[in-house]
C-alpha positions in Angstrom: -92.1 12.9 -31.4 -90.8 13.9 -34.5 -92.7 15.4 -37.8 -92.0 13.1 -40.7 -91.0 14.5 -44.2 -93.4 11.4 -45.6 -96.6 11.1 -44.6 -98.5 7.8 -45.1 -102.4 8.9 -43.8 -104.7 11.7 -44.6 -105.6 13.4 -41.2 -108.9 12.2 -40.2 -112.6 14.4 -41.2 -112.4 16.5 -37.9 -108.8 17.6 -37.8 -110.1 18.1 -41.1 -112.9 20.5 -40.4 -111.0 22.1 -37.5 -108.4 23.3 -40.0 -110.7 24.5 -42.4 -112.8 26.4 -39.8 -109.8 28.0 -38.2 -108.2 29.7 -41.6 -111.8 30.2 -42.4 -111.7 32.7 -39.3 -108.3 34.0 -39.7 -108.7 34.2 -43.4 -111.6 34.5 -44.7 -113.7 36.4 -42.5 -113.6 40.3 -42.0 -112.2 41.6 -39.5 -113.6 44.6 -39.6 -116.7 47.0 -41.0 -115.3 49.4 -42.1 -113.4 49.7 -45.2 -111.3 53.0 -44.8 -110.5 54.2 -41.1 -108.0 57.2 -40.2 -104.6 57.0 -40.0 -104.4 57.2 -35.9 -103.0 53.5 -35.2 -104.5 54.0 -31.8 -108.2 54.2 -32.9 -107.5 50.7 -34.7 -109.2 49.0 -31.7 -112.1 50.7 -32.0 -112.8 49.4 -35.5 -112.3 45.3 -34.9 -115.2 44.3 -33.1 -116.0 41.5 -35.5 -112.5 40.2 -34.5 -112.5 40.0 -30.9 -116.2 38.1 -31.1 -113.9 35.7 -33.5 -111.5 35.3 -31.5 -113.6 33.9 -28.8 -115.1 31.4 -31.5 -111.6 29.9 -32.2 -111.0 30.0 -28.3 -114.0 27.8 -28.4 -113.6 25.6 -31.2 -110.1 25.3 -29.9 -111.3 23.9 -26.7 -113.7 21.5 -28.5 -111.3 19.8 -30.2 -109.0 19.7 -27.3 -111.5 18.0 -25.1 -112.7 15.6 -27.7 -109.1 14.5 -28.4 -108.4 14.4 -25.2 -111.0 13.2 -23.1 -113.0 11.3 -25.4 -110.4 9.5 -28.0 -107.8 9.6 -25.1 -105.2 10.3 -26.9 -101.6 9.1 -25.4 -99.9 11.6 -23.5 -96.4 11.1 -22.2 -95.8 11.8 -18.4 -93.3 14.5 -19.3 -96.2 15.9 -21.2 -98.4 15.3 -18.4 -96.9 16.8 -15.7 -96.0 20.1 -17.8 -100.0 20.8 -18.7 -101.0 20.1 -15.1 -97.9 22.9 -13.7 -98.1 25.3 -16.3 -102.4 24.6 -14.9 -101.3 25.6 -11.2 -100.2 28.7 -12.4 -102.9 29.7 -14.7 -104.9 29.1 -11.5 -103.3 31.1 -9.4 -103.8 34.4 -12.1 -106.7 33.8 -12.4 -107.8 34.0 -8.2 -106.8 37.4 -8.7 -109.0 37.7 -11.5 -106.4 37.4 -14.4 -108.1 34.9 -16.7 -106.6 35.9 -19.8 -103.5 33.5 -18.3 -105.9 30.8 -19.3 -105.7 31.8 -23.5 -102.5 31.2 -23.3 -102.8 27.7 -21.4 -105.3 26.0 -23.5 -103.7 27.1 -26.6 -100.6 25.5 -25.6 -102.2 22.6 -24.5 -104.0 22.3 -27.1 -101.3 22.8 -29.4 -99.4 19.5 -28.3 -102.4 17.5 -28.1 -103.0 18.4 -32.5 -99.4 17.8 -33.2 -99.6 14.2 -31.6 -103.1 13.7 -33.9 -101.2 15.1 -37.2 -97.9 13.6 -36.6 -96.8 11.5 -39.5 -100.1 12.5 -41.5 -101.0 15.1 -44.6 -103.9 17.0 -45.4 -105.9 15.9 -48.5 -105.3 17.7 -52.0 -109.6 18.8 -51.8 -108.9 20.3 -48.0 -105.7 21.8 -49.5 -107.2 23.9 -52.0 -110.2 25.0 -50.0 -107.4 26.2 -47.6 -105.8 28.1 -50.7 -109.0 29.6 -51.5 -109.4 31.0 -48.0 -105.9 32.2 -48.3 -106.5 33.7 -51.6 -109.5 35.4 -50.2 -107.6 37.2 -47.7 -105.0 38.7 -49.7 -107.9 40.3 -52.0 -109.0 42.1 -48.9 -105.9 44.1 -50.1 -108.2 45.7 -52.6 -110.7 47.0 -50.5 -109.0 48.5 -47.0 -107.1 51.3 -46.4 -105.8 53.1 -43.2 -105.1 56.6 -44.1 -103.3 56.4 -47.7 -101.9 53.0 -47.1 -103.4 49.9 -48.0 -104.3 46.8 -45.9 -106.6 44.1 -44.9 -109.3 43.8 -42.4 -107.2 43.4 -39.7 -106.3 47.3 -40.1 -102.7 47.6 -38.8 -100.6 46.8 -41.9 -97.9 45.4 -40.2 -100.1 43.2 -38.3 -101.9 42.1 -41.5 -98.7 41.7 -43.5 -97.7 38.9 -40.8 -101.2 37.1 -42.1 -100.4 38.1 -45.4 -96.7 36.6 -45.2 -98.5 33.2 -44.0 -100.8 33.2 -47.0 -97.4 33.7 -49.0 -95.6 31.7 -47.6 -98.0 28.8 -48.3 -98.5 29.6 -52.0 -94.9 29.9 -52.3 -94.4 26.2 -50.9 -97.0 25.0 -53.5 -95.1 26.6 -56.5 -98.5 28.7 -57.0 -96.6 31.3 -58.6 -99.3 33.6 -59.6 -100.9 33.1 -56.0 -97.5 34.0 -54.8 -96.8 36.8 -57.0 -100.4 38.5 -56.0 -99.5 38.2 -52.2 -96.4 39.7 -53.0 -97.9 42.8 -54.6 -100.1 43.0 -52.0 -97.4 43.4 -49.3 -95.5 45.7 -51.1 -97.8 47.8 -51.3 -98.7 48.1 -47.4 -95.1 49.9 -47.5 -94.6 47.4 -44.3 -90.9 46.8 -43.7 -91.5 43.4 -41.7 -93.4 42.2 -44.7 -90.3 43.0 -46.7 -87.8 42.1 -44.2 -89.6 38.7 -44.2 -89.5 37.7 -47.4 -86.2 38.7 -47.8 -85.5 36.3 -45.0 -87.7 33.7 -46.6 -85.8 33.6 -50.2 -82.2 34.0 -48.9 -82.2 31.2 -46.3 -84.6 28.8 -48.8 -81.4 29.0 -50.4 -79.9 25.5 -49.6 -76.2 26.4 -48.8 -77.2 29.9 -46.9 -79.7 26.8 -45.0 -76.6 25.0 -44.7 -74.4 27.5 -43.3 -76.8 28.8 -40.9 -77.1 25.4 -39.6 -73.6 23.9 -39.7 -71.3 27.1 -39.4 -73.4 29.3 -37.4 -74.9 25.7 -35.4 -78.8 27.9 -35.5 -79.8 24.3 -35.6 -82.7 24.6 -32.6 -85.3 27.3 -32.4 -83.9 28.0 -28.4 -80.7 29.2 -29.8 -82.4 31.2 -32.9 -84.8 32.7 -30.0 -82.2 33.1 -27.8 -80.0 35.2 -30.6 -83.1 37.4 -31.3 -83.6 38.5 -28.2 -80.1 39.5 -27.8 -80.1 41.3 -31.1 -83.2 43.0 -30.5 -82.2 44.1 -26.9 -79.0 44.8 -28.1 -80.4 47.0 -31.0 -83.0 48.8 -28.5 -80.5 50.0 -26.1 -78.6 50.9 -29.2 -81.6 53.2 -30.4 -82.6 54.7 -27.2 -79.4 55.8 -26.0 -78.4 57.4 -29.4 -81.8 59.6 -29.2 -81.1 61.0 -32.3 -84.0 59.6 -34.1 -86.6 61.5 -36.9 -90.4 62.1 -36.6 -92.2 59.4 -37.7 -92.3 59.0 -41.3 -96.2 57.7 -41.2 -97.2 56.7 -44.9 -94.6 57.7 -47.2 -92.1 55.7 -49.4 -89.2 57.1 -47.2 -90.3 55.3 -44.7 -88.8 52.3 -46.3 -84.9 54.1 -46.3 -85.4 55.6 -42.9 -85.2 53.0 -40.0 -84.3 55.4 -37.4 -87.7 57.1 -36.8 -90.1 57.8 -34.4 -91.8 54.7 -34.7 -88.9 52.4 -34.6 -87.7 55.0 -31.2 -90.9 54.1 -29.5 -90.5 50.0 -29.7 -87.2 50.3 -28.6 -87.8 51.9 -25.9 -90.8 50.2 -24.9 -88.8 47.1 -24.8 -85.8 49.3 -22.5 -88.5 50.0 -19.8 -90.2 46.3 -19.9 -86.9 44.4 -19.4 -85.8 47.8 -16.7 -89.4 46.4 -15.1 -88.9 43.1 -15.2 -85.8 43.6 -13.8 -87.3 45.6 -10.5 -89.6 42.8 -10.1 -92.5 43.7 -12.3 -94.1 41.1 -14.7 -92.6 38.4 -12.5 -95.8 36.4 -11.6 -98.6 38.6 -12.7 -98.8 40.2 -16.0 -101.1 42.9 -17.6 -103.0 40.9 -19.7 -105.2 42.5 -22.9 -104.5 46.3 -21.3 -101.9 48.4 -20.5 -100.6 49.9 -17.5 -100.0 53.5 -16.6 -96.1 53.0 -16.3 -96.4 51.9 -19.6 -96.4 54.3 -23.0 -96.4 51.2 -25.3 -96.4 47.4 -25.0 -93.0 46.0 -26.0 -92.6 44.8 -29.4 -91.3 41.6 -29.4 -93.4 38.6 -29.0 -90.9 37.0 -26.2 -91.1 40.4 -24.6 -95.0 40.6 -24.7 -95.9 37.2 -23.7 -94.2 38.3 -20.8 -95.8 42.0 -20.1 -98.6 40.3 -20.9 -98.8 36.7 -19.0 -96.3 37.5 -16.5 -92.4 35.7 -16.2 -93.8 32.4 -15.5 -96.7 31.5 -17.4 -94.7 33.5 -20.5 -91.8 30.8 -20.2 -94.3 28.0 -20.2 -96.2 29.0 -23.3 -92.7 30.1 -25.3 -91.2 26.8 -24.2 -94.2 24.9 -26.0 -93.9 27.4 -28.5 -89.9 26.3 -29.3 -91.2 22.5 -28.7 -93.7 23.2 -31.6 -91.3 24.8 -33.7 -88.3 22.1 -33.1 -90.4 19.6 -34.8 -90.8 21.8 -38.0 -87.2 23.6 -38.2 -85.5 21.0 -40.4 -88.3 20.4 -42.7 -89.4 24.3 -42.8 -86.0 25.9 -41.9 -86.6 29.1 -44.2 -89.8 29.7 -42.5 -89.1 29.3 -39.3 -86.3 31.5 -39.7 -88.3 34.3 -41.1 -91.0 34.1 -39.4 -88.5 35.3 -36.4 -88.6 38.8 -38.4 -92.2 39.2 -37.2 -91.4 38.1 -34.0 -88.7 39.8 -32.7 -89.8 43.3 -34.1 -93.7 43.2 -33.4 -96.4 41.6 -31.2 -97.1 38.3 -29.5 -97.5 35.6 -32.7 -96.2 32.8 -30.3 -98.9 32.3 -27.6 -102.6 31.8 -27.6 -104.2 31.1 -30.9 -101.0 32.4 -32.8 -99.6 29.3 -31.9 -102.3 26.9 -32.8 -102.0 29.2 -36.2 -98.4 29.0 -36.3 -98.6 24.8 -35.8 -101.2 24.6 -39.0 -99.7 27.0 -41.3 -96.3 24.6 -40.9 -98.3 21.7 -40.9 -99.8 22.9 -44.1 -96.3 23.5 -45.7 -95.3 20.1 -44.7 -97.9 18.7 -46.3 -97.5 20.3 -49.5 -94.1 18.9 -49.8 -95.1 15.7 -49.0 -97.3 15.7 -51.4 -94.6 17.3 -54.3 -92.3 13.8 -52.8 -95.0 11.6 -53.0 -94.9 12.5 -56.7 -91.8 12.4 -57.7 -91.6 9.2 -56.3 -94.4 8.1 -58.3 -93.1 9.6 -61.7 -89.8 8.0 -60.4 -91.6 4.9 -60.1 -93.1 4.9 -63.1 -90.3 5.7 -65.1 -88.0 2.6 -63.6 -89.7 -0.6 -64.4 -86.9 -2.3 -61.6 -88.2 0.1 -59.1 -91.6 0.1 -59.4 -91.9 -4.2 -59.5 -89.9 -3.9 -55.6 
């Protein structure tokens, strides 16, 4: 299967309402009460109740469509495809006789994941469900205005750096459109979180949507399938964490300030490193092999990795982890030569930070590109009508 640059159908009205519904969710809706909260990023949880209760909505409505898809318009599955799901099931059953059902988030999302690509492939989304989807977008970026967390700004979802990863989505889609004012607002926004990943990102973003930089990435550096792009990231960022632990010359965390942005080597940045030295030195021993820790955090632990490779595994366990990234680089595959530049800078969020590649995240990864594609399908399908229209020989063929 293979996502075409031209699509020939609108998706049909309940892949249309599932879209809507899940950037409604992810978008559009609060995440949080409380407008300004302390600068303690551990109290953070404390404050997202709304979220985790919508969370479990998009688990469901996840699972709705999958089943109806599935089960009741039977869509065709290849064997390959078949016999995947039902392994990548045995395992999620085994977790979860020891009581580790969170294994199952990570199942149906990937499931469910394959199962909507095979209904969108070779399809767009229609111009009214577009800009309902901008609206949402657009909504969450004024969010902006409203929270803080301590001095710095954000959006409901509290941690700026995890916000500016939804806030690089909404960017990223308004800078596919050519929505320049849209784009230029989102921008602002991010700047102002004083996140580095957001600006890290869109640096990424605007140098490799540069066509020869796409080029030479591709055909020079051969980055031309997301396994070897993952693959390089996790060397680099293993690489650059051994680099930062062992040098233990690091700063106190620089919290809220501008220097924040000209000092990488700070507490902060210390404290993901190493977090990703002791996971692998676990994994290594023979910890995280087929169990993993799911939603908590265990006492050998002082942080949770930050990577989204590294996660999935301290979170899921070795196996189940290599499932759900493997349907996360099959997902991505089919999008990487139509949405190279995102794709590629969408790796800064996902080697530095948390897991955006399993669960929902992926489902939200899949529509976001699937968005994006549409939009330039649409910007073709009218240049080849103004084309048309232009050349009287070409429009009579």
């Amino acid at each position: 299967m293979s996502m075409s640059t031209i699509g020939k159908r609108n998706i049909d009205t309940l892949s249309n309402i599932f879209l809507a519904l899940f950037f409604l969710v992810y978008f559009a809706i609060p995440k949080s009460t409380s407008f300004i909260v302390p600068g303690d990023f551990r109290l953070i949880p404390e404050y997202l109740t709304p979220w985790y209760i919508q969370r479990y909505a998009l688990l469901l409505l996840v699972f709705a469509y999958f089943s109806y898809y599935l089960l009741i318009k039977q869509i065709k599955v290849n064997k390959t495809a078949i016999q995947t799901i039902f392994w990548f099931g045995v395992f999620v059953c085994f977790q979860m006789l020891y009581e580790d059902f969170v294994s199952f988030y990570a199942y149906l999302a990937a499931a469910s994941a394959y199962i909507l690509l095979l209904n969108l492939n070779n399809k767009v989304i229609g111009e009214s469900t577009l800009r309902l989807l901008f609206l949402f977008c657009f909504l969450y970026v004024l969010q902006f205005c409203f929270y803080r967390i301590g001095v710095r700004i954000t959006s409901s979802f509290l941690d700026p750096n995890i916000s500016g990863y939804y806030l690089f989505l909404c960017y990223l889609i308004f800078r596919t459109s050519k929505k320049y004012f849209l784009s230029t607002t989102a921008l602002l926004a991010g700047a102002l979180t004083l996140s580095r990943n957001f600006y890290l990102a869109v640096f990424l973003y605007e140098v490799v949507n540069l066509e020869y930089i796409e080029n030479f990435l591709k055909n020079t550096l051969f980055l031309n399938s997301v396994l070897k792009i993952t693959i390089l990231s996790i060397i680099t960022v293993s690489a650059a964490s051994y680099y930062i632990v062992n040098s233990d010359n690091y700063n106190i965390t620089i919290g809220s300030t501008y220097e924040r942005l000209t000092n990488l080597n700070d507490g902060s940045n210390y404290s993901r490193a190493k977090a990703n030295i002791v996971m692998l030195e676990r994994l290594g021993e023979g910890d995280f092999i087929f169990r993993g820790q799911g939603t908590g955090m265990d006492a050998n632990s002082e942080h949770r990795p930050h990577n989204a490779f590294f996660r999935a595994i301290y979170r899921y366990g070795l196996f189940i982890a290599l499932l759900s990234i493997g349907f996360f680089i099959y997902c991505a595959n089919l999008f990487l030569n139509y949405n190279y530049a995102i794709v590629i800078s969408l790796f800064s969020y996902y080697s530095i930070l948390n897991d955006f590649v399993t669960g929902n995240e992926l489902i939200l990864f899949v529509l976001v590109n699937f968005v994006c594609l549409s939009i330039k399908n649409h910007q073709t399908n009218e240049k080849s009508t103004l084309s048309s229209n232009n050349n009287p020989r070409l429009s009579s063929l």
